[in-house]
N, CA, C and O atoms as a printed pandas DataFrame, in Angstrom:
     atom_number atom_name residue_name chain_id  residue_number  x_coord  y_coord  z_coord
0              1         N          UNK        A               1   18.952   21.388  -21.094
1              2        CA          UNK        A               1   19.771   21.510  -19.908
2              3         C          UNK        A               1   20.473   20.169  -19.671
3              4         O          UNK        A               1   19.820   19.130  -19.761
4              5         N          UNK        A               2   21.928   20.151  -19.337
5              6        CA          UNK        A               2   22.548   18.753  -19.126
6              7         C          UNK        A               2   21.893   18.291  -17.675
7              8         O          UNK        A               2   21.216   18.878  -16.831
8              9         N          UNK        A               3   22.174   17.586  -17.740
9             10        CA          UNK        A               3   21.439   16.412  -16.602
10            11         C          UNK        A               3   22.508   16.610  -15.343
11            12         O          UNK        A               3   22.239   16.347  -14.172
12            13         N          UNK        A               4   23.783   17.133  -15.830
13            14        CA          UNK        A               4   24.272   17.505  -14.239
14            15         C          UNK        A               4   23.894   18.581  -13.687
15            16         O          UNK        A               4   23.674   18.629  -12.477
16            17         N          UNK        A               5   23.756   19.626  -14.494
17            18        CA          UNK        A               5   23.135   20.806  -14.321
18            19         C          UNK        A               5   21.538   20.904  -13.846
19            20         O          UNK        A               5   21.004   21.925  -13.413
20            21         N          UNK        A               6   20.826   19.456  -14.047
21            22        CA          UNK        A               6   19.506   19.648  -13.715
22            23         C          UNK        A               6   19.819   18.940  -12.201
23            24         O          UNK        A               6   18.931   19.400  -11.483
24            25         N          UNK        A               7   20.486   18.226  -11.554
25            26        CA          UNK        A               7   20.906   17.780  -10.490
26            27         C          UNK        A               7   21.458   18.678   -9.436
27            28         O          UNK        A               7   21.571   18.409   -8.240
28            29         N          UNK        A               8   21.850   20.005  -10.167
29            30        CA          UNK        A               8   22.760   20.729   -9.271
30            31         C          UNK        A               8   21.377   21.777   -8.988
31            32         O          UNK        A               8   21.286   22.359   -7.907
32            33         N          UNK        A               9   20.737   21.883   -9.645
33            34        CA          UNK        A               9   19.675   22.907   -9.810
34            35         C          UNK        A               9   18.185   22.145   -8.752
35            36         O          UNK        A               9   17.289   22.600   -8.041
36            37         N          UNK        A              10   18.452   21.352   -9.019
37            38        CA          UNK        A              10   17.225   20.310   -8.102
38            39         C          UNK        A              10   17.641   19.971   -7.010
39            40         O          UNK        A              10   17.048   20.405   -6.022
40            41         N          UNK        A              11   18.328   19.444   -6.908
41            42        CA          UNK        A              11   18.886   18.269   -5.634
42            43         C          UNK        A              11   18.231   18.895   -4.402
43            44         O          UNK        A              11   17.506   18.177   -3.714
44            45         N          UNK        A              12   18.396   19.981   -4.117
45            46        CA          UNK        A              12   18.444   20.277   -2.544
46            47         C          UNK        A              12   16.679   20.032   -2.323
47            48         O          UNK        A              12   16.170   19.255   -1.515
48            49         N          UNK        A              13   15.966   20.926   -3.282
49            50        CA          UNK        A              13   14.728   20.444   -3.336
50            51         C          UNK        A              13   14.179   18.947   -3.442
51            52         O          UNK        A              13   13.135   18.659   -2.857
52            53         N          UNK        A              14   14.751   18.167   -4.051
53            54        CA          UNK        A              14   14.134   16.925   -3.983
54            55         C          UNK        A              14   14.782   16.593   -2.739
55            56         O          UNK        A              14   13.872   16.413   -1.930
56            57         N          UNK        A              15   15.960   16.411   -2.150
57            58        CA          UNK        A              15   16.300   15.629   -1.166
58            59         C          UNK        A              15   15.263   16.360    0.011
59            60         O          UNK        A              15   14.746   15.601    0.830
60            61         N          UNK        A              16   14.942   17.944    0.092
61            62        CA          UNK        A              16   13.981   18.080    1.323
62            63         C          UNK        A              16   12.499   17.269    1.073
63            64         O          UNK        A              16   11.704   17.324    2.011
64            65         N          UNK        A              17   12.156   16.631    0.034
65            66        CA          UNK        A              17   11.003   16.199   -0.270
66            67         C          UNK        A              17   11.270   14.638    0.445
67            68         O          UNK        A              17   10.604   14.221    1.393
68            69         N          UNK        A              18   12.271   13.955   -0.150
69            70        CA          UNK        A              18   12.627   12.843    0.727
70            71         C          UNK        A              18   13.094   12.874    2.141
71            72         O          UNK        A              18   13.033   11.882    2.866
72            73         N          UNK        A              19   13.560   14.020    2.519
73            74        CA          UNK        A              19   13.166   13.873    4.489
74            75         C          UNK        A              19   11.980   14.208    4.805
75            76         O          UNK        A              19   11.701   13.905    5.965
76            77         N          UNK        A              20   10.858   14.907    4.012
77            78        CA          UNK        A              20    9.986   15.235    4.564
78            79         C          UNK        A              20    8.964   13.297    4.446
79            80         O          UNK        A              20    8.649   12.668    5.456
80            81         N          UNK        A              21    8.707   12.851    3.122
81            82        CA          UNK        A              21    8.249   11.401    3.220
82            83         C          UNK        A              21    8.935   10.188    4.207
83            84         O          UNK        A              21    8.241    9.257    4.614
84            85         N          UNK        A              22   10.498   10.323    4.566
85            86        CA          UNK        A              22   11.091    9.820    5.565
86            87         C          UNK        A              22   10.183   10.118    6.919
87            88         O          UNK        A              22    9.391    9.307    7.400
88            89         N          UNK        A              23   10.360   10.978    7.258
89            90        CA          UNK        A              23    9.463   12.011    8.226
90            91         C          UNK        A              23    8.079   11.458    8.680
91            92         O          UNK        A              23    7.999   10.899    9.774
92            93         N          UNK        A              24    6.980   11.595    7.875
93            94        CA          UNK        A              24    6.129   11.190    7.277
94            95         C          UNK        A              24    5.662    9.506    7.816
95            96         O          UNK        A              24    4.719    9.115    8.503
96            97         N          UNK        A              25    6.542    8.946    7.298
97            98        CA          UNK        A              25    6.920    6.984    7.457
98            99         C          UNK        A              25    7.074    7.086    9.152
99           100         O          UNK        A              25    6.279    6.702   10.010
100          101         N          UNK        A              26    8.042    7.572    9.266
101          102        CA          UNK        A              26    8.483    8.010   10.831
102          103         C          UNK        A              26    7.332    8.203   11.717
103          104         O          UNK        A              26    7.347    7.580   12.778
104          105         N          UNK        A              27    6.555    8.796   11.512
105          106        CA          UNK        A              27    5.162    9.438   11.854
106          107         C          UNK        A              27    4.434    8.395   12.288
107          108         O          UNK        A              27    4.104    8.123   13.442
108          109         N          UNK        A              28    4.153    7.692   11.037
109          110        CA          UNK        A              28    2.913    6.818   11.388
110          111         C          UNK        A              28    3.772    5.561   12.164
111          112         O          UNK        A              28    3.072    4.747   12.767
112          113         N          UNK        A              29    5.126    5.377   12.179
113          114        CA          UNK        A              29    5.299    4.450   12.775
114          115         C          UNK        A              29    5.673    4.521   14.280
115          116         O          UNK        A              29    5.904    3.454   14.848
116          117         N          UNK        A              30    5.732    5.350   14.778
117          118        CA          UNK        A              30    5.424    6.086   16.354
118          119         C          UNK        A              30    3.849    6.385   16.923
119          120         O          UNK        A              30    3.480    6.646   18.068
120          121         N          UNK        A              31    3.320    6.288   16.073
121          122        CA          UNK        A              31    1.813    6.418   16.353
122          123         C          UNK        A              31    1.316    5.029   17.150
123          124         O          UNK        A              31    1.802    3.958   16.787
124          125         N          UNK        A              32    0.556    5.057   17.999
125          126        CA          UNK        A              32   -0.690    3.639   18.148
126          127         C          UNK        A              32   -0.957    3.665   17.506
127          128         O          UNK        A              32   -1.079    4.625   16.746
128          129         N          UNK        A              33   -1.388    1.995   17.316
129          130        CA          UNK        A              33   -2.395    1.653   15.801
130          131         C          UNK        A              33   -1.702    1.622   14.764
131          132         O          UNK        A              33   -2.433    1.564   13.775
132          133         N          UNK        A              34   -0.125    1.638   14.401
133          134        CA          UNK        A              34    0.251    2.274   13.281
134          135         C          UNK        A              34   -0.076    0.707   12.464
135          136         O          UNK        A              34   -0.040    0.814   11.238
136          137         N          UNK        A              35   -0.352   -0.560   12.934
137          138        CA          UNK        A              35   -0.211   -1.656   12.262
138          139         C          UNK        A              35   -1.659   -1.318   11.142
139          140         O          UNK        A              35   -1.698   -1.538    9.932
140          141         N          UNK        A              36   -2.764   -0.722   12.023
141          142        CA          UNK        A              36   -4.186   -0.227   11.014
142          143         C          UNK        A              36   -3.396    0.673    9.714
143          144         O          UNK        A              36   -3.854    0.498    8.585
144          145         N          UNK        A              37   -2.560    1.349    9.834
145          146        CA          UNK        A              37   -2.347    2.945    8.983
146          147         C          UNK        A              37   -1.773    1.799    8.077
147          148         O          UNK        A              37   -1.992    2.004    6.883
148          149         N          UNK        A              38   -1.191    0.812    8.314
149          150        CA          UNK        A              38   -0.246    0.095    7.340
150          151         C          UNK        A              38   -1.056   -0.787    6.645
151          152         O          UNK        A              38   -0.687   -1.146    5.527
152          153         N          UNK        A              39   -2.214   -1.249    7.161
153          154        CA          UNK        A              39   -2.622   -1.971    5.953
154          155         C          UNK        A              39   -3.590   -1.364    5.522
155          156         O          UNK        A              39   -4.193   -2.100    4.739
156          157         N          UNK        A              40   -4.165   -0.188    5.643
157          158        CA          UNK        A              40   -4.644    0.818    4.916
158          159         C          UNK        A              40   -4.095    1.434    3.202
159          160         O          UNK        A              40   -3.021    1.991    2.970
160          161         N          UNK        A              41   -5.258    1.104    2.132
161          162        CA          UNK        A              41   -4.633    1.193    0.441
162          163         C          UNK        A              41   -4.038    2.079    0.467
163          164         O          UNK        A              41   -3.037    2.069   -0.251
164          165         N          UNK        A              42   -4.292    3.193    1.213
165          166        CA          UNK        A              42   -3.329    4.411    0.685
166          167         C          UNK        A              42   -1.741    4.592    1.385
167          168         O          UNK        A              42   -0.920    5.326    0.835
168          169         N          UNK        A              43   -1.454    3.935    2.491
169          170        CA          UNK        A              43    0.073    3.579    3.078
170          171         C          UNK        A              43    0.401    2.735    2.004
171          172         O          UNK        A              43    1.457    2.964    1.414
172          173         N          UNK        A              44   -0.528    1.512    1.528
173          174        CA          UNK        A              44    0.049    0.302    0.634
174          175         C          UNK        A              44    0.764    0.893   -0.656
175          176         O          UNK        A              44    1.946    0.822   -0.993
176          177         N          UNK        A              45   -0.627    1.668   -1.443
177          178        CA          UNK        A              45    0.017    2.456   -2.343
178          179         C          UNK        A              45    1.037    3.202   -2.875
179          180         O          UNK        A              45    1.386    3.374   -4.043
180          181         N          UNK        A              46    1.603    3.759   -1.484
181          182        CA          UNK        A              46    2.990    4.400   -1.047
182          183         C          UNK        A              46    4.002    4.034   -1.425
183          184         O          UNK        A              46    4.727    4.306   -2.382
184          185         N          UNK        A              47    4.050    3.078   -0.240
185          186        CA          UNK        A              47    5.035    1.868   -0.070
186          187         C          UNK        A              47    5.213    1.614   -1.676
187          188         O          UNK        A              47    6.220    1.955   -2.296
188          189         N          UNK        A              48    4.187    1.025   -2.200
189          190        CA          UNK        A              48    4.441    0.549   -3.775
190          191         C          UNK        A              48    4.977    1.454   -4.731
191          192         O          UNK        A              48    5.759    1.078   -5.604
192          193         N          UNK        A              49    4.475    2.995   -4.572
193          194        CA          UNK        A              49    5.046    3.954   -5.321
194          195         C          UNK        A              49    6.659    4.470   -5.397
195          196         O          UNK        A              49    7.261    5.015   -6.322
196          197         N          UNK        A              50    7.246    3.955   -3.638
197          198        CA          UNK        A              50    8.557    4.103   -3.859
198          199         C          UNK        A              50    9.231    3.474   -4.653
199          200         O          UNK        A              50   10.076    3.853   -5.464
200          201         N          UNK        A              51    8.607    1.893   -4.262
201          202        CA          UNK        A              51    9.460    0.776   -4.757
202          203         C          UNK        A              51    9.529    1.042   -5.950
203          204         O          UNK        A              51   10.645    1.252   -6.425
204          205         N          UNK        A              52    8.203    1.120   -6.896
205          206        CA          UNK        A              52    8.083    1.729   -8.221
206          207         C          UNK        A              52    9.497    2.702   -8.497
207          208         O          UNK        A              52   10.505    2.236   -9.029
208          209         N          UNK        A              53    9.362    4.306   -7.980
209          210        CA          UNK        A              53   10.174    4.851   -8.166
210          211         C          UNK        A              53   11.602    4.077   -8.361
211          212         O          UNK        A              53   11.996    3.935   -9.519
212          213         N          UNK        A              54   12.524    3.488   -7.110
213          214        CA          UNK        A              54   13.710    3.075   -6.946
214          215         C          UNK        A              54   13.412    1.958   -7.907
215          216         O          UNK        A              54   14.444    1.376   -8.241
216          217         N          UNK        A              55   12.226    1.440   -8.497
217          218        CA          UNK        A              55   12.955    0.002   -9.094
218          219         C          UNK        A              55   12.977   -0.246  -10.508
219          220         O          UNK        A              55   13.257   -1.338  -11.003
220          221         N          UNK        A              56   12.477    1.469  -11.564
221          222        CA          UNK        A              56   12.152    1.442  -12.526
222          223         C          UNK        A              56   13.130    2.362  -13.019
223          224         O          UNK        A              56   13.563    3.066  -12.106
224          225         N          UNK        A              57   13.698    2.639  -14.282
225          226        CA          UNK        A              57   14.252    3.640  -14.561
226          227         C          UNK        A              57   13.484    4.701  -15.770
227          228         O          UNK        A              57   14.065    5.750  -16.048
228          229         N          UNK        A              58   12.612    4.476  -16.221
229          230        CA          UNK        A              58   11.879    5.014  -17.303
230          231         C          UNK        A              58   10.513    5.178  -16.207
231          232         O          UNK        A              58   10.473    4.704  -15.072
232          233         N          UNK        A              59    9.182    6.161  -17.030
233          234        CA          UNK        A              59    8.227    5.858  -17.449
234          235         C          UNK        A              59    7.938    6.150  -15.498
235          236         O          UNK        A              59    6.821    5.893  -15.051
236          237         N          UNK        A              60    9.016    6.661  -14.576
237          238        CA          UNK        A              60    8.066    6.066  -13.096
238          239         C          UNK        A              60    6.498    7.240  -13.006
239          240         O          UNK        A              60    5.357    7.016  -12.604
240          241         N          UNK        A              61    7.158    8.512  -13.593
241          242        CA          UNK        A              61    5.821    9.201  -13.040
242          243         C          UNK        A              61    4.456    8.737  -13.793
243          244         O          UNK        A              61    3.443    9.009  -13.148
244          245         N          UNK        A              62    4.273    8.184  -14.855
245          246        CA          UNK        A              62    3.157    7.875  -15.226
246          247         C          UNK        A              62    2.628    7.053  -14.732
247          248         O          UNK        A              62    1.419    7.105  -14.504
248          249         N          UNK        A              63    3.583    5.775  -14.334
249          250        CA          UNK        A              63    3.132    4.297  -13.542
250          251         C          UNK        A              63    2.951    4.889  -12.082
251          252         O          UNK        A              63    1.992    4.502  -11.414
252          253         N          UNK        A              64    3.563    5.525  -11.729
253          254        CA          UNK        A              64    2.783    6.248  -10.122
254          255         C          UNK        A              64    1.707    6.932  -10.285
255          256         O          UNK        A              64    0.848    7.085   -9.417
256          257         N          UNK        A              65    1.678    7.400  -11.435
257          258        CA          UNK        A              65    0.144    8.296  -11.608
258          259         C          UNK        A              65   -0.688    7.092  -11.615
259          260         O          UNK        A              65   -1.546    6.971  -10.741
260          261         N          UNK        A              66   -0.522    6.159  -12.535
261          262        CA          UNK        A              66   -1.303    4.927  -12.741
262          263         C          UNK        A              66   -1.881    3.963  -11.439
263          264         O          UNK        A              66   -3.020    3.590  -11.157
264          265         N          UNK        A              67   -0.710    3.767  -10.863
265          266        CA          UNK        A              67   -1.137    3.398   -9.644
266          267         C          UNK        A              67   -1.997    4.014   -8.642
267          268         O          UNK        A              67   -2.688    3.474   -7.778
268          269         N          UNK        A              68   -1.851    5.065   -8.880
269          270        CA          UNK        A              68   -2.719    6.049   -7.118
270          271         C          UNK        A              68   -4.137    6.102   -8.295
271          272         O          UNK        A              68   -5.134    6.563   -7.739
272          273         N          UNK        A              69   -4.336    5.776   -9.544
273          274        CA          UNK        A              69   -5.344    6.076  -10.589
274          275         C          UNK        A              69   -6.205    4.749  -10.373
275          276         O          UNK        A              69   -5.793    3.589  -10.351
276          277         N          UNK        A              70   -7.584    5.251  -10.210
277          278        CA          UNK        A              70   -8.878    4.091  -10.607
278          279         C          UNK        A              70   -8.976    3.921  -12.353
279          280         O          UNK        A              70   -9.187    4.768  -13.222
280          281         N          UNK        A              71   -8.846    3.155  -12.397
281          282        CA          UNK        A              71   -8.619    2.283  -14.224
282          283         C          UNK        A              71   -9.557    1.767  -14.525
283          284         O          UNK        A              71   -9.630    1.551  -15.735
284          285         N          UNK        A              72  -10.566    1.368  -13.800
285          286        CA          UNK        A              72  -11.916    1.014  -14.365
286          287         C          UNK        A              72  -12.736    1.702  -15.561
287          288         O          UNK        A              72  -12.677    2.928  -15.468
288          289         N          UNK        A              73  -13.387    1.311  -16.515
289          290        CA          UNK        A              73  -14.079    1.779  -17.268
290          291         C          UNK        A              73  -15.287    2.053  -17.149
291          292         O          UNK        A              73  -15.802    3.073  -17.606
292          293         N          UNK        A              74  -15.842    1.217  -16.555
293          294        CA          UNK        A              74  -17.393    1.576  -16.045
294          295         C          UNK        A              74  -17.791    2.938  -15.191
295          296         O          UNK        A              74  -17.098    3.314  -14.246
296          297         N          UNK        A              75  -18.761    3.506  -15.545
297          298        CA          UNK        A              75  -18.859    4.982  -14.639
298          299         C          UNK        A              75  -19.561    4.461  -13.645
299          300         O          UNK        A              75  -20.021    3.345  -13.888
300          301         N          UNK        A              76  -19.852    5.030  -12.327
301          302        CA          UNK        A              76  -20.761    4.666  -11.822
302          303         C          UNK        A              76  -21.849    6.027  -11.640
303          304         O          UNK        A              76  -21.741    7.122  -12.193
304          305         N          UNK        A              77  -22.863    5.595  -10.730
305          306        CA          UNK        A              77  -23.783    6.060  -11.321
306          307         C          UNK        A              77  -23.877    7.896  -10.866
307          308         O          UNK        A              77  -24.256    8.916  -11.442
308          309         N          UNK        A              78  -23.394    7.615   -9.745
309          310        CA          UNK        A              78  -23.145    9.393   -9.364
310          311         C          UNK        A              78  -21.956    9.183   -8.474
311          312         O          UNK        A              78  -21.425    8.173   -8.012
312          313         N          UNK        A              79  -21.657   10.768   -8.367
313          314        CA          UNK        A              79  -20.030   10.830   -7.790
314          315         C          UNK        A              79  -20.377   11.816   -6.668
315          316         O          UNK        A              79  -19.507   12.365   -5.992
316          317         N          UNK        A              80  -21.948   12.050   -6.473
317          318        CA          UNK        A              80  -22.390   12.752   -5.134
318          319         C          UNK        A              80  -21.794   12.144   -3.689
319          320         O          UNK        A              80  -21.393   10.983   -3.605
320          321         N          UNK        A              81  -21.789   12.963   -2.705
321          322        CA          UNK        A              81  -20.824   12.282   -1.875
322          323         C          UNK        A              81  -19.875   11.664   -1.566
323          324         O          UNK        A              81  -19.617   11.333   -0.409
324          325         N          UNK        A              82  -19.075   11.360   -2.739
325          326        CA          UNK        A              82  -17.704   10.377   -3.141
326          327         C          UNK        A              82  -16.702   11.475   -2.629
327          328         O          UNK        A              82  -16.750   12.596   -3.135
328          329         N          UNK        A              83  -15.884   11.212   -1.736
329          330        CA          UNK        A              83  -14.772   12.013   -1.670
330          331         C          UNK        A              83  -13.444   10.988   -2.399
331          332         O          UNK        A              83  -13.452    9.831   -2.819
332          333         N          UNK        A              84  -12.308   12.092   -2.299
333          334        CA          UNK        A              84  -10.750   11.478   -3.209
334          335         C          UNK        A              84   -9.858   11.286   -1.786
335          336         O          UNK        A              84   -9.482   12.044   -0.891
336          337         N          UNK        A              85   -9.747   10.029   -2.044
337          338        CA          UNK        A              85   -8.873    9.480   -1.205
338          339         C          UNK        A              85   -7.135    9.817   -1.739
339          340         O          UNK        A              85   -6.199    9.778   -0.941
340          341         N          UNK        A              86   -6.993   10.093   -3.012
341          342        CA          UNK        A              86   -5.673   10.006   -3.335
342          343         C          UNK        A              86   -4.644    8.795   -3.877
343          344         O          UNK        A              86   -3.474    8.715   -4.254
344          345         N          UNK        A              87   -5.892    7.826   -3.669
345          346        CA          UNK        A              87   -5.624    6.876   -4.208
346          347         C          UNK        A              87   -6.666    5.564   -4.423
347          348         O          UNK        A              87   -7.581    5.652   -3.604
348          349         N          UNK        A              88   -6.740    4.877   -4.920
349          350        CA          UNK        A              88   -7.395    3.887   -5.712
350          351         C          UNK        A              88   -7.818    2.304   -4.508
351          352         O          UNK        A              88   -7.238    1.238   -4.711
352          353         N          UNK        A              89   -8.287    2.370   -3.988
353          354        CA          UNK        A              89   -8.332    0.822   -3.146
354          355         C          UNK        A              89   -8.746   -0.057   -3.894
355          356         O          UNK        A              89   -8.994   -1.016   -3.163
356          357         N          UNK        A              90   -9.003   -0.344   -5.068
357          358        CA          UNK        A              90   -9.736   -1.192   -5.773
358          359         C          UNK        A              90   -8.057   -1.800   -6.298
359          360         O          UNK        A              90   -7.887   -2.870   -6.882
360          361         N          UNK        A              91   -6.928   -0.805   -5.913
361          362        CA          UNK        A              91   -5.927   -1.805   -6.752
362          363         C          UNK        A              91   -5.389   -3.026   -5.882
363          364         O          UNK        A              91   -5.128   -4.102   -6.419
364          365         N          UNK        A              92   -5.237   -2.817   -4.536
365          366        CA          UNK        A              92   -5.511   -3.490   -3.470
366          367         C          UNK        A              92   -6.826   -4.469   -2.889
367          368         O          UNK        A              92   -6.652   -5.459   -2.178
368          369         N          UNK        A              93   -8.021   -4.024   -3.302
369          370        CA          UNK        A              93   -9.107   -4.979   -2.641
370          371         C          UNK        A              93   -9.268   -6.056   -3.923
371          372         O          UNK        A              93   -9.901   -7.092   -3.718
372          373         N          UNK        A              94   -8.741   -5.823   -5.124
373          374        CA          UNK        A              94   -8.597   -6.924   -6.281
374          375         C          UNK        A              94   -7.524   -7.462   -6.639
375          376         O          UNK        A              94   -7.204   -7.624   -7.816
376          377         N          UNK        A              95   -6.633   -7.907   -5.335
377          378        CA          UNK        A              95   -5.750   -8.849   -5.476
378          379         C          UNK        A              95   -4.329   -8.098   -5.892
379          380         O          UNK        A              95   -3.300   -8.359   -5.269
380          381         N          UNK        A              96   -4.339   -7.324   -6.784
381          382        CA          UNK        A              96   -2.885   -6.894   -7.541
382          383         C          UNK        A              96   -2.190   -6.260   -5.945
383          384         O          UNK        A              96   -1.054   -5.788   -5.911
């Protein structure tokens, strides 16, 4: 499929996906407290995933997968009670 044709076929759908994350941003920043939601890994993560998006031209969905992804090798010892945050705080509480 040509790439204008995949634009004409997409667009309306992706652009409602970007008012809805506009939206979203909007949200937490009308909220009390929104300064907590912001330095919270998974707003950080966000934030980083756009920039990602807008600042890469190849390769963004894997490096966004990568990012919201725990990369550690070590297992730990059980995953009882562990819930999924959706994203990774360890990429944030270790400096990167």
């Amino acid at each position: 499929m040509p790439a204008k044709q995949a634009l004409e076929l997409y667009f309306l759908d992706n652009r409602a996906r970007l008012l809805e994350i506009a939206s979203f941003l909007d949200r937490l920043d009308r909220y009390k407290d929104s300064a907590a939601a912001k330095d919270d890994f998974r707003y950080k993560s966000f934030i980083k995933a756009l920039k990602l998006i807008i600042g890469t031209e190849k390769d963004r969905t894997i490096n966004v997968q990568l990012l919201f992804s725990d990369l550690t090798a070590e297992p730990i010892e059980s995953a009882a009670g562990l819930k999924a945050f959706g994203a990774w705080e360890g990429t944030f509480s270790e400096g990167n």
